[in-house]
Backbone as JSON Lines, residues from 0, in Angstrom:
{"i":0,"aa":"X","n":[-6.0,-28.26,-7.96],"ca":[-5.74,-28.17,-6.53],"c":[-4.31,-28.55,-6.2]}
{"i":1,"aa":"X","n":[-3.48,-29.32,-6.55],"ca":[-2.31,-30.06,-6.78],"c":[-1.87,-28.72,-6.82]}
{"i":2,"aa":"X","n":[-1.67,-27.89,-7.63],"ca":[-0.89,-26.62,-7.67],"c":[-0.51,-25.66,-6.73]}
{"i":3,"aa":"X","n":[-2.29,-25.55,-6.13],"ca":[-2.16,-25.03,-4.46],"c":[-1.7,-25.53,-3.31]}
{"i":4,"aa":"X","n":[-1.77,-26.76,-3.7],"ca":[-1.13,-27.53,-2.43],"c":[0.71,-27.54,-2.2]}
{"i":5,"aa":"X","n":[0.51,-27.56,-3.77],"ca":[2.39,-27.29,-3.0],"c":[2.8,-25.88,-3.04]}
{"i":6,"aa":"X","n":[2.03,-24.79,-3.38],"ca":[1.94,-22.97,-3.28],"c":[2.15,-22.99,-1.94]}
{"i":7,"aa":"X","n":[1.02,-23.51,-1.21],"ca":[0.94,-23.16,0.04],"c":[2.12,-23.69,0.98]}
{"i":8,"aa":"X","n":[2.55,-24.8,0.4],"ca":[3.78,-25.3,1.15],"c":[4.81,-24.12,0.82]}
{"i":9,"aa":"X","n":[4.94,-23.45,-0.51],"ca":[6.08,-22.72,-1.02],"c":[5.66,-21.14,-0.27]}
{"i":10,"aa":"X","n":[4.54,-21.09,-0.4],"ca":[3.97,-19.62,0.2],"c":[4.63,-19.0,1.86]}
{"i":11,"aa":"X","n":[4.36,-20.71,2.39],"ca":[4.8,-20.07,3.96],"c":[6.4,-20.07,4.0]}
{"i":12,"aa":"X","n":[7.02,-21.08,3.19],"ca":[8.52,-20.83,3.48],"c":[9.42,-19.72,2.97]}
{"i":13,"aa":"X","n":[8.47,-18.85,1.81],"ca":[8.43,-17.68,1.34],"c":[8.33,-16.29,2.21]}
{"i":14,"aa":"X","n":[7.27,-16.25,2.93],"ca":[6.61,-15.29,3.51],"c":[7.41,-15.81,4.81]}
{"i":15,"aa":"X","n":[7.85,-16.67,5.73],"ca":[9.06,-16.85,6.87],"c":[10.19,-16.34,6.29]}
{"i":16,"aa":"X","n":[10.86,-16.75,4.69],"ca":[12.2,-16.29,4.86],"c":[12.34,-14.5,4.44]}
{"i":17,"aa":"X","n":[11.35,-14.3,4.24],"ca":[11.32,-12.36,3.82],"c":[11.35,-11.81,5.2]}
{"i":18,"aa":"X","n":[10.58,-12.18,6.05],"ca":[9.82,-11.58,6.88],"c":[11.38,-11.77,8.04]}
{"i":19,"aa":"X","n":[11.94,-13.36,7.74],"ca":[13.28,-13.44,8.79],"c":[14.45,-12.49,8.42]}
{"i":20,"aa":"X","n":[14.7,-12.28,6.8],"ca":[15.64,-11.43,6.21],"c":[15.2,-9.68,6.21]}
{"i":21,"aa":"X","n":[13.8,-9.56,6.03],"ca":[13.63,-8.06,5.76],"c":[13.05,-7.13,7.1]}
{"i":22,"aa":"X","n":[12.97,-8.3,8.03],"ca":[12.26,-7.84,9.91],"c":[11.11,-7.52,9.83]}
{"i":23,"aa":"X","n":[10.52,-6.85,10.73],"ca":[8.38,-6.75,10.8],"c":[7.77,-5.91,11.23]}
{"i":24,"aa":"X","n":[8.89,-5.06,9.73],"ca":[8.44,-3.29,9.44],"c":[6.97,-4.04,8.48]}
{"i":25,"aa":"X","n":[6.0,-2.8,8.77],"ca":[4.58,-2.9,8.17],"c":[5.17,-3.46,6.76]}
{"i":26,"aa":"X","n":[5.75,-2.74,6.07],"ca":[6.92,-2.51,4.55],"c":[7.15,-4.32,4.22]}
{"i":27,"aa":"X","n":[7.77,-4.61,4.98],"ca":[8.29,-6.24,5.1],"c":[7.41,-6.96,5.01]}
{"i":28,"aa":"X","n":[6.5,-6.87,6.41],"ca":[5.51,-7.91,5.97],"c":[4.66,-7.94,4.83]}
{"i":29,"aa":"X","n":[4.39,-6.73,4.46],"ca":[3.54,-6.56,3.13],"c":[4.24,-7.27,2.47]}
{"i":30,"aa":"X","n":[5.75,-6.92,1.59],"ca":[6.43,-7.49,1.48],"c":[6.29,-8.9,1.07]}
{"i":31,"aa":"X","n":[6.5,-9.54,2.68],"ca":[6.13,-10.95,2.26],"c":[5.18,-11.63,2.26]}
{"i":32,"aa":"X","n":[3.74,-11.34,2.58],"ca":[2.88,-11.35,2.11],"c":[2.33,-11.54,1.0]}
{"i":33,"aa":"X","n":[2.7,-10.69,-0.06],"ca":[3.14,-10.36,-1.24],"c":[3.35,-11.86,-2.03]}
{"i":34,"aa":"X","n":[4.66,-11.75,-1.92],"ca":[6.04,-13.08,-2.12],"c":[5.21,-14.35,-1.79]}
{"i":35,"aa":"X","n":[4.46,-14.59,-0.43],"ca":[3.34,-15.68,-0.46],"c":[2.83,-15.72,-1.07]}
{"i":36,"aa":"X","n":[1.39,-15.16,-1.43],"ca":[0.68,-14.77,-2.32],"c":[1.21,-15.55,-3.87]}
{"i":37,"aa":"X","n":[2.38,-14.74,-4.39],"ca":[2.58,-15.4,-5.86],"c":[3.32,-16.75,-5.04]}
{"i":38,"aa":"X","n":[4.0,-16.76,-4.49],"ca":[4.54,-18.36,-4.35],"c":[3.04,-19.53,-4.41]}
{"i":39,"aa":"X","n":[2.18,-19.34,-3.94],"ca":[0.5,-19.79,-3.83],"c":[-0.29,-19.68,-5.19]}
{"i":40,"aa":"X","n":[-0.05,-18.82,-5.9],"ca":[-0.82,-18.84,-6.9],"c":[0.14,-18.89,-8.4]}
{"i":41,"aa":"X","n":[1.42,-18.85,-8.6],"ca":[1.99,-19.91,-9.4],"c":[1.9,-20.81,-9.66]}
{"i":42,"aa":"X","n":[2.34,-21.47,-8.8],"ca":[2.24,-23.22,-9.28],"c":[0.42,-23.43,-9.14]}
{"i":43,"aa":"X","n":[-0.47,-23.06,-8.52],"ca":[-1.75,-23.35,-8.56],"c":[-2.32,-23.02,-10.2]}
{"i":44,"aa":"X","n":[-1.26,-21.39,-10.56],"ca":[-2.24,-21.43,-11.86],"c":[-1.77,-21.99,-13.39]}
{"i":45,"aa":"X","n":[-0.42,-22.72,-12.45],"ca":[0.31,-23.53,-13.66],"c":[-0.46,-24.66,-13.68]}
{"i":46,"aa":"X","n":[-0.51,-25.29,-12.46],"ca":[-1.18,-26.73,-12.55],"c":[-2.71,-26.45,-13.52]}
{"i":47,"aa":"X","n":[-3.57,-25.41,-13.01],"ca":[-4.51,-25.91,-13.92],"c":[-4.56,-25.31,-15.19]}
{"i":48,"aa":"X","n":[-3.5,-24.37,-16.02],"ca":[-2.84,-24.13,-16.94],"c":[-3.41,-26.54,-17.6]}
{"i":49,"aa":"X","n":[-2.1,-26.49,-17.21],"ca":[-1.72,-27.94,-17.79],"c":[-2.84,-29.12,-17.36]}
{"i":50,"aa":"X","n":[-4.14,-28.67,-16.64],"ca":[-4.88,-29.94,-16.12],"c":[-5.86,-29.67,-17.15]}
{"i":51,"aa":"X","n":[-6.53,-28.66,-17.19],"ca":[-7.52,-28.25,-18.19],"c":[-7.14,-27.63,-19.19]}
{"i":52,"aa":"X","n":[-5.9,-28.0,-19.79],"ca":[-4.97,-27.55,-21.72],"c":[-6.14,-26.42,-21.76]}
{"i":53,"aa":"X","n":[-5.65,-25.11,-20.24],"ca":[-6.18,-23.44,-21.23],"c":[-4.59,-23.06,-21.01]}
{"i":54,"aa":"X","n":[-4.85,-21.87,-21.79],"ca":[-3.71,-20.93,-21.62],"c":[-4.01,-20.08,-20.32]}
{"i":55,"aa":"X","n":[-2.96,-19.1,-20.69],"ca":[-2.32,-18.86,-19.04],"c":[-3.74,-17.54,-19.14]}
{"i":56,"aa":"X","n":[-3.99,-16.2,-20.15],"ca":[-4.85,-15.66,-20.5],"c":[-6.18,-16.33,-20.26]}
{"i":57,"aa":"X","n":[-6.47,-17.47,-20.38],"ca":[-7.76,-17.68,-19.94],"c":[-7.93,-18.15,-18.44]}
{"i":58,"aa":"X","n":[-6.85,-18.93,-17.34],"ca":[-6.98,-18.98,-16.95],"c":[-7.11,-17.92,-15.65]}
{"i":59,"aa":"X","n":[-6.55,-17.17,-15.62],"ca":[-5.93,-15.65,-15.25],"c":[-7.22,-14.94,-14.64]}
{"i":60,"aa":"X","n":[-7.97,-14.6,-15.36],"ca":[-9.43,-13.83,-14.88],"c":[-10.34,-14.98,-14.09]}
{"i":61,"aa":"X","n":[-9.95,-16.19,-14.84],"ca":[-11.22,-17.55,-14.32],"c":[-10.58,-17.78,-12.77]}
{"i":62,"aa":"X","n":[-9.37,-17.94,-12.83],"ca":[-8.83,-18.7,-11.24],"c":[-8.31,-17.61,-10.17]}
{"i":63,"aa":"X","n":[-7.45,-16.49,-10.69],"ca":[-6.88,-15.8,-10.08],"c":[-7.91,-14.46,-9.56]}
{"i":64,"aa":"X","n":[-7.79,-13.82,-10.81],"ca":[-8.48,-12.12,-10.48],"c":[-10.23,-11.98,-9.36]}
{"i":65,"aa":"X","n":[-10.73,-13.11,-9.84],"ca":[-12.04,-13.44,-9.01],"c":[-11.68,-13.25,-7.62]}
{"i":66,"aa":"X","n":[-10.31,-13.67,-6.99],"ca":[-10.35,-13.94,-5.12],"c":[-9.21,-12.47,-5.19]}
{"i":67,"aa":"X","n":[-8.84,-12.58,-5.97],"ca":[-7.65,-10.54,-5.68],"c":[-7.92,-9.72,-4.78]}
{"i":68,"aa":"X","n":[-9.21,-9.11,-4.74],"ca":[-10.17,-8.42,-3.9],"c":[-9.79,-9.24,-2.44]}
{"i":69,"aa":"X","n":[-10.44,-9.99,-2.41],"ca":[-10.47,-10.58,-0.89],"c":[-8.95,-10.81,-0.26]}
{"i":70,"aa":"X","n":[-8.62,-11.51,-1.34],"ca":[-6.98,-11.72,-0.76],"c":[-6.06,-10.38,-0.41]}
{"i":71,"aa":"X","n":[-6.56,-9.34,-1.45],"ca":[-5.58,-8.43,-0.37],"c":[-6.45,-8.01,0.53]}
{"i":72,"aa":"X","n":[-7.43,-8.06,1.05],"ca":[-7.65,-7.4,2.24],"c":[-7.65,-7.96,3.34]}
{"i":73,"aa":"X","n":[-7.36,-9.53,3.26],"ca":[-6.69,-10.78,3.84],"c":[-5.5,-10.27,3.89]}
{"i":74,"aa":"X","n":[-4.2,-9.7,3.39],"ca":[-3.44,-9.58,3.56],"c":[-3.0,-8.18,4.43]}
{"i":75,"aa":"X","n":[-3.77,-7.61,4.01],"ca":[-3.8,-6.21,4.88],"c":[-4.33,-6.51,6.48]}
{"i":76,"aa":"X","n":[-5.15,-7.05,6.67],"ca":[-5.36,-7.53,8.12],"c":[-4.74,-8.41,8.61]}
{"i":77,"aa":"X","n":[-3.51,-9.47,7.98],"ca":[-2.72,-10.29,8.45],"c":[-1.59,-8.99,8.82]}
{"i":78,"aa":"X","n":[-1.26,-8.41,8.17],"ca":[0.07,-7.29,8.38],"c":[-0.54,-6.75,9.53]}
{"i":79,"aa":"X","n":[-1.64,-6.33,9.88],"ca":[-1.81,-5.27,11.13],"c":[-1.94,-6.47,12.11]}
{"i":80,"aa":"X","n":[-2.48,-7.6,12.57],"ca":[-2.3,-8.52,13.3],"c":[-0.64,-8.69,13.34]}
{"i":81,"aa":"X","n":[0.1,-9.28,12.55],"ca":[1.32,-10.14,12.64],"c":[1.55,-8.35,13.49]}
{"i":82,"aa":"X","n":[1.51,-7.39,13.37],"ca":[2.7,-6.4,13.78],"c":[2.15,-6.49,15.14]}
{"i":83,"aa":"X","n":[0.51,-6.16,15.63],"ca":[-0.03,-5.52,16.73],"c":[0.42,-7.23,17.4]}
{"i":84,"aa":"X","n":[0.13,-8.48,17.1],"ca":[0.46,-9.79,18.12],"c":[1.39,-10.01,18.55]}
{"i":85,"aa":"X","n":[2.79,-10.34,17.09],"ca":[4.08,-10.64,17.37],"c":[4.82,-10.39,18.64]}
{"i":86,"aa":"X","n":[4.35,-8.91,19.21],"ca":[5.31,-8.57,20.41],"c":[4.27,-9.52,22.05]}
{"i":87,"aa":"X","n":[3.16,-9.6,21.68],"ca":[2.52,-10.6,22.88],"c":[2.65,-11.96,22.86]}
{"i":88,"aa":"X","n":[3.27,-12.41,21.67],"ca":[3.39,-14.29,21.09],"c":[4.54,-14.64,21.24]}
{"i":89,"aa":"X","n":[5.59,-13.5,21.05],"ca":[6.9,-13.72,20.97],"c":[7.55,-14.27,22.03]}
């Protein structure tokens, strides 16, 4: 969990600085979305890489590929929100 916890810290300052540099074309946010995403699941699948001594191959299908599915379609409905809200929040 230690891993995710600082992903998620790295994820959002990731997915703000794409999204501030590349603007909030559909393209971009996917984009950084994206760039979140691995900023979040790096260090999460390093940490338990090194908490439970597996390799990166075993951990890979066990931690990551299981939520893939959901997460992009989490990400696909964050991109059509962030585009259709942004101009009413702003």
């Amino acid at each position: 969990t230690g891993g995710y916890i600082i992903g998620y810290i790295l994820g959002a300052g990731a997915v703000g600085l794409v999204i501030k540099k590349a603007g909030r074309s559909y393209k971009a946010i996917a984009l950084a979305l994206i760039c979140g995403w691995f900023a979040v699941y790096i260090p999460g699948l390093l940490w338990i890489t090194r908490v439970l001594e597996m390799g990166f191959a075993q951990a890979l299908p066990a931690f990551v590929l299981p939520y893939l599915p959901g997460d992009i379609g989490k990400m696909l409905l964050s991109a059509w929100l962030i585009k259709r809200l942004y101009p009413i929040v702003k």
